[in-house]
Phi, psi and omega in degrees: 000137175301153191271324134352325218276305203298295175330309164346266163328311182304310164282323170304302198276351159311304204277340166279030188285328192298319178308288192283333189257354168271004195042026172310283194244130203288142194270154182233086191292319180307304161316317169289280206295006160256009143320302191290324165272005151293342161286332181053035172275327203259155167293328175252169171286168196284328184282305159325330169291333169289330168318332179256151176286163183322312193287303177334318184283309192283323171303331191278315204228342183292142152252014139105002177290326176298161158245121162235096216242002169210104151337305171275345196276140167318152178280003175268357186256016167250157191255014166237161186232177168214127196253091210277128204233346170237149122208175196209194176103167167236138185275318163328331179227027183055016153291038183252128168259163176238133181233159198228153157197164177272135170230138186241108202275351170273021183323142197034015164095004167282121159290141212224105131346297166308318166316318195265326181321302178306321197293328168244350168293302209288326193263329166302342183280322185296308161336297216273327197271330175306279222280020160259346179247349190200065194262325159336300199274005180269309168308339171289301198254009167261132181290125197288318173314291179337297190292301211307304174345310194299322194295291198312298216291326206278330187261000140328308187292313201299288158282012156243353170308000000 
């Protein structure tokens, strides 16, 4: 994957946000996920995953940053997200951190679109800029939660589209 590939993706779906979510123009969930697996954090490809469940996933993979509160329920039916909103560090010194916060696109049980939209334009950009100055150092320091999150949100969009 191009170091290049994830900015990208990221400014493009920025300048359609109005666009995909207005159903203008179709959103393209096959790019973000061959991003997300293009990264090589997660143990699977991003798609394996929907199938499984919370506990599955927090027993095999988690790094416990997501809440995960109803167990037997599919990761696609969960409803926090995790965002990835900074970084900082020095790459010079192998020093990069990343910071997160949880978001939620089901408020009060409505789905919100923009919310998850947000979720990946904003953590792609943060992504994309690591792994254009530090892509070695990006699997160390990326949160496995963080991708799902990226995967949960795209097949949200993908399918309430």
């Amino acid at each position: 994957m191009e170091k290049l590939d994830t900015m990208k993706l990221a400014d493009d779906l920025a300048l359609s946000q109005d666009k995909v979510l207005g159903k203008e123009q179709s959103f393209n969930a096959d790019a973000v996920y061959k991003i997300i697996d293009g990264l090589g954090v997660l143990d699977k490809p991003i798609k394996d995953y929907f199938n499984m469940t919370e506990d599955q996933y927090y027993e095999s993979e988690s790094d416990h940053k997501l809440t995960l509160v109803n167990l037997s329920e599919k990761l696609t039916d969960l409803h926090d997200r995790i965002l990835t909103n900074h970084v900082d560090g020095y790459v010079d010194k192998d020093q990069i951190h990343l910071t997160y916060n949880h978001e939620n696109p089901y408020e009060d049980d409505f789905y919100n679109p923009e919310v998850d939209y947000h979720v990946i334009t904003y953590s792609l950009k943060v992504i994309g800029a690591v792994q254009s100055v530090a892509a070695k150092d990006l699997q160390g320091v990326l949160s496995k939660d963080a991708v799902l999150s990226l995967g949960l949100a795209t097949y949200a969009l993908a399918n309430n589209a």
